[in-house]
N, CA, C and O atoms as CSV, one atom per row, in Angstrom:
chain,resi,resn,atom,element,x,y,z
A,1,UNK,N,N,-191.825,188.076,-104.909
A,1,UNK,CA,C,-190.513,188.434,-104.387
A,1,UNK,C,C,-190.143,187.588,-103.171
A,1,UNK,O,O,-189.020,187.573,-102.667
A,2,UNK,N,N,-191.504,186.680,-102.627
A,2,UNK,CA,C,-191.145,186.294,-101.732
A,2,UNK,C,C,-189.934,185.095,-101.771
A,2,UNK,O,O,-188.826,184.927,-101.261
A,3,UNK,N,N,-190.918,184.313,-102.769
A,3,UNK,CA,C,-189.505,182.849,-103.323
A,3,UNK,C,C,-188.416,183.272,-103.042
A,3,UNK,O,O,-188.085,182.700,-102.003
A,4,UNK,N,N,-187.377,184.187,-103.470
A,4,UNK,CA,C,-186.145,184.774,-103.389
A,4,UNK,C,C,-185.617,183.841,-101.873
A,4,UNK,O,O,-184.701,183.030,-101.743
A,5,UNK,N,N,-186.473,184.284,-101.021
A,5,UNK,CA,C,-186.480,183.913,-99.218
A,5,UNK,C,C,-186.090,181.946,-99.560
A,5,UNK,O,O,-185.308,181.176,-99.001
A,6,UNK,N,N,-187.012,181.763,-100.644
A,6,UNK,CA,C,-187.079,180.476,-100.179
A,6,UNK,C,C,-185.961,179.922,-101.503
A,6,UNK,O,O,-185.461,178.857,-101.140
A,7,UNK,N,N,-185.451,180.339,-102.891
A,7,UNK,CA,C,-184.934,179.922,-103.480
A,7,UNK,C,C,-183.076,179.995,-103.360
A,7,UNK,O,O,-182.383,179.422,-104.201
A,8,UNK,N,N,-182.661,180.531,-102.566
A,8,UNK,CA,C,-181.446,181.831,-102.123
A,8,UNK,C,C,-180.933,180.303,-101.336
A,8,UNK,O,O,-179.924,179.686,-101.678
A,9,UNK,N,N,-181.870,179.879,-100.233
A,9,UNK,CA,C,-181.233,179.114,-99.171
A,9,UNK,C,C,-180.858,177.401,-100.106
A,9,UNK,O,O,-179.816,176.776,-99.906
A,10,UNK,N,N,-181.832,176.990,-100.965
A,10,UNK,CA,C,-181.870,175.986,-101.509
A,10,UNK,C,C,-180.729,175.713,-102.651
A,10,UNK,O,O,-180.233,174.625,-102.943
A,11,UNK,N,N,-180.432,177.062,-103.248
A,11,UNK,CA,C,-179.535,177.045,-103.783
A,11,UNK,C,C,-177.817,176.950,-103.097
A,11,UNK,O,O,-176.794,176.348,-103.423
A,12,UNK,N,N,-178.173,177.830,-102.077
A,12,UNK,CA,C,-176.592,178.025,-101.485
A,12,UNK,C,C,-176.224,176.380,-100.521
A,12,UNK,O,O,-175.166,176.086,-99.966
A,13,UNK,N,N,-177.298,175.685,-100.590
A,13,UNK,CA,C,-176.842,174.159,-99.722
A,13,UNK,C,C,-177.118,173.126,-101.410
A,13,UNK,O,O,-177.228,171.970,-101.001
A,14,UNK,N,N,-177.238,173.104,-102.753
A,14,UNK,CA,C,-177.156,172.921,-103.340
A,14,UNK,C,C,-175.506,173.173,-103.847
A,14,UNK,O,O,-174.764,172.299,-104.296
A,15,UNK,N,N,-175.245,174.304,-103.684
A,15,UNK,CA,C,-173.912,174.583,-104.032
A,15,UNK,C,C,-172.953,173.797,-102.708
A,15,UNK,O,O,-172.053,173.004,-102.985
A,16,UNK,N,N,-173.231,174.081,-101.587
A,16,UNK,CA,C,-172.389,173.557,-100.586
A,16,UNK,C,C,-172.457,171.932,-100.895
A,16,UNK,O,O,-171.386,171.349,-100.722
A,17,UNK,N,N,-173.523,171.163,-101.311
A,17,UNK,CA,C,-173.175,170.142,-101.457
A,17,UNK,C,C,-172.525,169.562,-102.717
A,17,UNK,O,O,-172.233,168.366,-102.679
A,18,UNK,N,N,-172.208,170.411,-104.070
A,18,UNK,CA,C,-171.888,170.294,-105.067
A,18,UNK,C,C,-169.854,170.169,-104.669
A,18,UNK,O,O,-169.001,169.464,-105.209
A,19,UNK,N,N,-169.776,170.828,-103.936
A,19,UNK,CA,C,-168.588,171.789,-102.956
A,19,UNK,C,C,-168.166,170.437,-102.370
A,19,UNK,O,O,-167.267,169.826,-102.949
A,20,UNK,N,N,-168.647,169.991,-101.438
A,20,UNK,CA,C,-168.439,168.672,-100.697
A,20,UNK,C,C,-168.366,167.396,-101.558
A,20,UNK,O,O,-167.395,166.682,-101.309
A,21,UNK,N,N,-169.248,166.949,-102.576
A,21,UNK,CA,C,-168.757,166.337,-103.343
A,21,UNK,C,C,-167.409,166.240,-103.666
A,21,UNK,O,O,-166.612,165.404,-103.240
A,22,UNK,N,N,-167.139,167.441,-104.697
A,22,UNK,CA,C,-166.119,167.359,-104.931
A,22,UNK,C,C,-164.462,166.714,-104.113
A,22,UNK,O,O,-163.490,166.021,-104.412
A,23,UNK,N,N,-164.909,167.361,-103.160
A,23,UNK,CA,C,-163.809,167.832,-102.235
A,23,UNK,C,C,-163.965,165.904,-101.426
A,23,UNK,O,O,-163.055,165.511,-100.696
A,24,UNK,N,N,-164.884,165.213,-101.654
A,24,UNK,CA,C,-164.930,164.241,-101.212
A,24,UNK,C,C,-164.261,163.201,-102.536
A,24,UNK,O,O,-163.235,162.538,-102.383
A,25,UNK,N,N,-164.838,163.221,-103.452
A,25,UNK,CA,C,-163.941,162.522,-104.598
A,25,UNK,C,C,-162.911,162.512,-105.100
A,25,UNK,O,O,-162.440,161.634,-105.821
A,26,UNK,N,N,-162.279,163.849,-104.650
A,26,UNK,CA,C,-161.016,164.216,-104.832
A,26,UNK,C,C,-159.673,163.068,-103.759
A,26,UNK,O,O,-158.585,162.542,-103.992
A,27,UNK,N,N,-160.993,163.212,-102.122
A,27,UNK,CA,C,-160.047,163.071,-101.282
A,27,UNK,C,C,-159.521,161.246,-101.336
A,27,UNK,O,O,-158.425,160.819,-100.970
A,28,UNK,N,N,-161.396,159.922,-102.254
A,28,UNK,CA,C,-161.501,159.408,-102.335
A,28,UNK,C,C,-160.117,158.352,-103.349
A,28,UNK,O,O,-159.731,157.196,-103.177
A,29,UNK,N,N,-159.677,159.490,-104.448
A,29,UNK,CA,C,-158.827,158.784,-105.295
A,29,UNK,C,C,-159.352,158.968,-106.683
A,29,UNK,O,O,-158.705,158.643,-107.678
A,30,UNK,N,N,-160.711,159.571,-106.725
A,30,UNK,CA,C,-161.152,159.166,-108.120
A,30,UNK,C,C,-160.769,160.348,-109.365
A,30,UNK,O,O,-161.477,160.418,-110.370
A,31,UNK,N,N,-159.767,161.105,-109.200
A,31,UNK,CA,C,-159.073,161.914,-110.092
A,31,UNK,C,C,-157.496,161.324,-110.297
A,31,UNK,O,O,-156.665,161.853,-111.034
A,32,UNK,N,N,-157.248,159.978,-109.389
A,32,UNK,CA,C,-155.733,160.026,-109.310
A,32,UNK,C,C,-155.349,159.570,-110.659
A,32,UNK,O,O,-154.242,159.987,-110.998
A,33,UNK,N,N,-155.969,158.813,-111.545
A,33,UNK,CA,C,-155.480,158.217,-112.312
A,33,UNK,C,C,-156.644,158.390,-113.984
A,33,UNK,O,O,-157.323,157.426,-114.338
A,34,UNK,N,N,-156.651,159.074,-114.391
A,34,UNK,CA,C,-157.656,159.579,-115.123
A,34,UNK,C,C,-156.979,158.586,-117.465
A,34,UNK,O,O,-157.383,158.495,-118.624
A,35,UNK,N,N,-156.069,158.285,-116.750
A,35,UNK,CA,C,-155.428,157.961,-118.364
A,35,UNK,C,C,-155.440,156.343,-118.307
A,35,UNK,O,O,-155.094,155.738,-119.322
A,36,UNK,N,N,-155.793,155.690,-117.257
A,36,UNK,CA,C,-155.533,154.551,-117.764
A,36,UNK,C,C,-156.715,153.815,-117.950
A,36,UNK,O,O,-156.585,152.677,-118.402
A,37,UNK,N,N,-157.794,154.212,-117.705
A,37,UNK,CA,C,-159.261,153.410,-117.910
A,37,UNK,C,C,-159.292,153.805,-119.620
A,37,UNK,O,O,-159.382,152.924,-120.475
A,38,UNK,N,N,-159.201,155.311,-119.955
A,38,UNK,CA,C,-159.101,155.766,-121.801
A,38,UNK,C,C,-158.056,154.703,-122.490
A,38,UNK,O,O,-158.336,154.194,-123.575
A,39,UNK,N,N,-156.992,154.438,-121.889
A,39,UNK,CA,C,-155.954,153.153,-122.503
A,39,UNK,C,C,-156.569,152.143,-122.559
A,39,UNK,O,O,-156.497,151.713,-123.710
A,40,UNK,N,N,-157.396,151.244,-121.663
A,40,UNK,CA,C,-157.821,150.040,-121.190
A,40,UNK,C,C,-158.421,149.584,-122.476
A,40,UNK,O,O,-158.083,148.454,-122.829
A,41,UNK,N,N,-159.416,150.376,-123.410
A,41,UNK,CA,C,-160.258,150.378,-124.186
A,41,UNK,C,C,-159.371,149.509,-125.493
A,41,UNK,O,O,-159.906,148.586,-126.108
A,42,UNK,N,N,-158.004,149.965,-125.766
A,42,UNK,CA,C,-157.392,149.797,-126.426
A,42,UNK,C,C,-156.475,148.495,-126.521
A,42,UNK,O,O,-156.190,148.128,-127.662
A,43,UNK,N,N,-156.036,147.837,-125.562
A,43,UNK,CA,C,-155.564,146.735,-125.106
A,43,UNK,C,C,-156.420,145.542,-125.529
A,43,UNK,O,O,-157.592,145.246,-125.295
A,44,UNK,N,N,-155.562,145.027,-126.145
A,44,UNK,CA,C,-156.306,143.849,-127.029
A,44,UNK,C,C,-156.400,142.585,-125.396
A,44,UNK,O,O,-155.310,142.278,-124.912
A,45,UNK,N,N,-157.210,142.215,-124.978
A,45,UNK,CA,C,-158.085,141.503,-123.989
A,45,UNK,C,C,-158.697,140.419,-124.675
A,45,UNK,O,O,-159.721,140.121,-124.060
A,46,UNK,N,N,-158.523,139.650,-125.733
A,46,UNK,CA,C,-159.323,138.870,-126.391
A,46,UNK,C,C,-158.705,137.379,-125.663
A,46,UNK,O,O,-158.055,136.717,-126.473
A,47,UNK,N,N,-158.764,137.042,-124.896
A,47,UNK,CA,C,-158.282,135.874,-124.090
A,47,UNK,C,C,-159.264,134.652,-124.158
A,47,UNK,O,O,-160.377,135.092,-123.872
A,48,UNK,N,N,-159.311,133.705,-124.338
A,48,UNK,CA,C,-160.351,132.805,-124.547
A,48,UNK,C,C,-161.116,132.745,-123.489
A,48,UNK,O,O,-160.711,133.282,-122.459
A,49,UNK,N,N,-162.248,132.152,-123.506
A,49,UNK,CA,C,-163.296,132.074,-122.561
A,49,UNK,C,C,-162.326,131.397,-121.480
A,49,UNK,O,O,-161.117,131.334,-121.707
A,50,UNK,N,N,-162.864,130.910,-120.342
A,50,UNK,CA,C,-162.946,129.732,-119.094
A,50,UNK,C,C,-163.933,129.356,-118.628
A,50,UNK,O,O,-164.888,130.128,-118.703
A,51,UNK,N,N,-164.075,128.413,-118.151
A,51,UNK,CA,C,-165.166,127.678,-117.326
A,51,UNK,C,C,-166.259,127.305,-117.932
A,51,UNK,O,O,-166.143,126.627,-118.953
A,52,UNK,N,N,-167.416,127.620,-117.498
A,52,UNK,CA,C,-169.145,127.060,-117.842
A,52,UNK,C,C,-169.230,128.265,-119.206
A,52,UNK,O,O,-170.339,128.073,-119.705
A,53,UNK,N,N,-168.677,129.147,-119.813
A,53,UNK,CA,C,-169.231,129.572,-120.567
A,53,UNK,C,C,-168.283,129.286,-122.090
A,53,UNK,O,O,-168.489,129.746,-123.213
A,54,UNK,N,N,-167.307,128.443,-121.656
A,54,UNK,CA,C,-166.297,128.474,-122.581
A,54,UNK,C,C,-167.327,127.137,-123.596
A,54,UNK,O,O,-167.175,127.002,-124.811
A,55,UNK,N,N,-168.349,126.264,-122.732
A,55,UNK,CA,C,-169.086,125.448,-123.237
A,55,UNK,C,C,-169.816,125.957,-124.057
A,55,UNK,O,O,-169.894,125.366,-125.133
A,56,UNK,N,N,-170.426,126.918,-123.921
A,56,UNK,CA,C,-171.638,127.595,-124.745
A,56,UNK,C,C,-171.175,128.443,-125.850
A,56,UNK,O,O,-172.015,129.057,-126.508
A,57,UNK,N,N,-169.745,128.552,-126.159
A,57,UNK,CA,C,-169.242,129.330,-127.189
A,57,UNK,C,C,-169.658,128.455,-128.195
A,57,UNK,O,O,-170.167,129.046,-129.147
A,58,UNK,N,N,-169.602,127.111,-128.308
A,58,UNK,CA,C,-169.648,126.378,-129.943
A,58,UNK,C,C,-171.340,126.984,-130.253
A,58,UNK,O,O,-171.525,127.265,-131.437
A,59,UNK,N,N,-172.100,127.121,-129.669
A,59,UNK,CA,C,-173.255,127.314,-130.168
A,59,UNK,C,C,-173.119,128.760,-131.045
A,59,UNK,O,O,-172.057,129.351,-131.237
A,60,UNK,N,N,-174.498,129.196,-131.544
A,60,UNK,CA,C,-174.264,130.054,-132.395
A,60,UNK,C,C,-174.903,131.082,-131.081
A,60,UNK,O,O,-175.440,130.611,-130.079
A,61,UNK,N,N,-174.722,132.477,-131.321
A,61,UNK,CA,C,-174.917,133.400,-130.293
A,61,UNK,C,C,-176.152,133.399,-130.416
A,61,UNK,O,O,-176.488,133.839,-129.317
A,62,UNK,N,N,-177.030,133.226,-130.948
A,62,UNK,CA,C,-178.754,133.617,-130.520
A,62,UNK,C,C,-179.357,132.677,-130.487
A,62,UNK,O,O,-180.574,132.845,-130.561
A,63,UNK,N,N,-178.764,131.013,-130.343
A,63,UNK,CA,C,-179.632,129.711,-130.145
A,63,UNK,C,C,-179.568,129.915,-128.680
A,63,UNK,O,O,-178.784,130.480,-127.917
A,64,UNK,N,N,-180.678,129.251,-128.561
A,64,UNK,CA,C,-181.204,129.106,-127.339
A,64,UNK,C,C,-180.842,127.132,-126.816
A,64,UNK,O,O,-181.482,126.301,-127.461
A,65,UNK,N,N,-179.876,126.610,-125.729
A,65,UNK,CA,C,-180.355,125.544,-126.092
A,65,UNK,C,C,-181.709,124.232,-125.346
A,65,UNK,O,O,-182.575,124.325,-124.476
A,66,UNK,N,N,-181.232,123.098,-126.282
A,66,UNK,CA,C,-182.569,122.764,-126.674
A,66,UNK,C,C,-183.665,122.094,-124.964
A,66,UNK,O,O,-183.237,121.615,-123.914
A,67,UNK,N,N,-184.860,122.330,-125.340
A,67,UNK,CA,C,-185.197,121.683,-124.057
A,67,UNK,C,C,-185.238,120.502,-123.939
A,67,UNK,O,O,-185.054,119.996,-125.046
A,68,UNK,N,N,-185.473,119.309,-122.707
A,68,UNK,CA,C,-185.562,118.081,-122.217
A,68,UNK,C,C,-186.160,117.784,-123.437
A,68,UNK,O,O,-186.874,118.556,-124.078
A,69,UNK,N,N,-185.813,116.502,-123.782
A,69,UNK,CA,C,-186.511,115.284,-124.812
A,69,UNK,C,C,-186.633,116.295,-126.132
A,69,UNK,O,O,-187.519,115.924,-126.901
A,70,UNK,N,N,-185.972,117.415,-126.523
A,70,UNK,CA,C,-185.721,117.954,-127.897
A,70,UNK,C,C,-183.857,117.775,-128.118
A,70,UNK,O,O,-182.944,118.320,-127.498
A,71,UNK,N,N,-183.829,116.868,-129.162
A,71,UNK,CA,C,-183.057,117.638,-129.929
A,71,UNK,C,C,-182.649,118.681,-131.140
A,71,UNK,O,O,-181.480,119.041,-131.277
């Protein structure tokens, strides 16, 4: 019966910090906009590569390429 003593307090600053969370993410922004990351998914984004990796597209996706003095 004793735990009670010790499980009572752990819980109620478990809850207070569950409490503060919230009340901190809320205040942060991260509920303001909840529909447009679920849209994002959907938006065709297929834009061609750029830069250093736009090189490595002709290869096939699982070659590795070749080392010094191999072709």
């Amino acid at each position: 019966m004793s735990i009670i003593f010790v499980l009572v307090p752990i819980s109620l600053l478990l809850i207070g910090a569950a409490v503060w969370a919230l009340f901190w993410a809320v205040d942060a922004g991260q509920f303001d906009d909840l529909e447009r990351h679920s849209r994002s998914i959907l938006d065709d984004a297929d834009a061609p590569p750029e830069g250093p990796a736009a090189d490595r597209s002709s290869s096939s996706p699982g070659s590795l390429p070749p080392r010094d003095g191999q072709s």
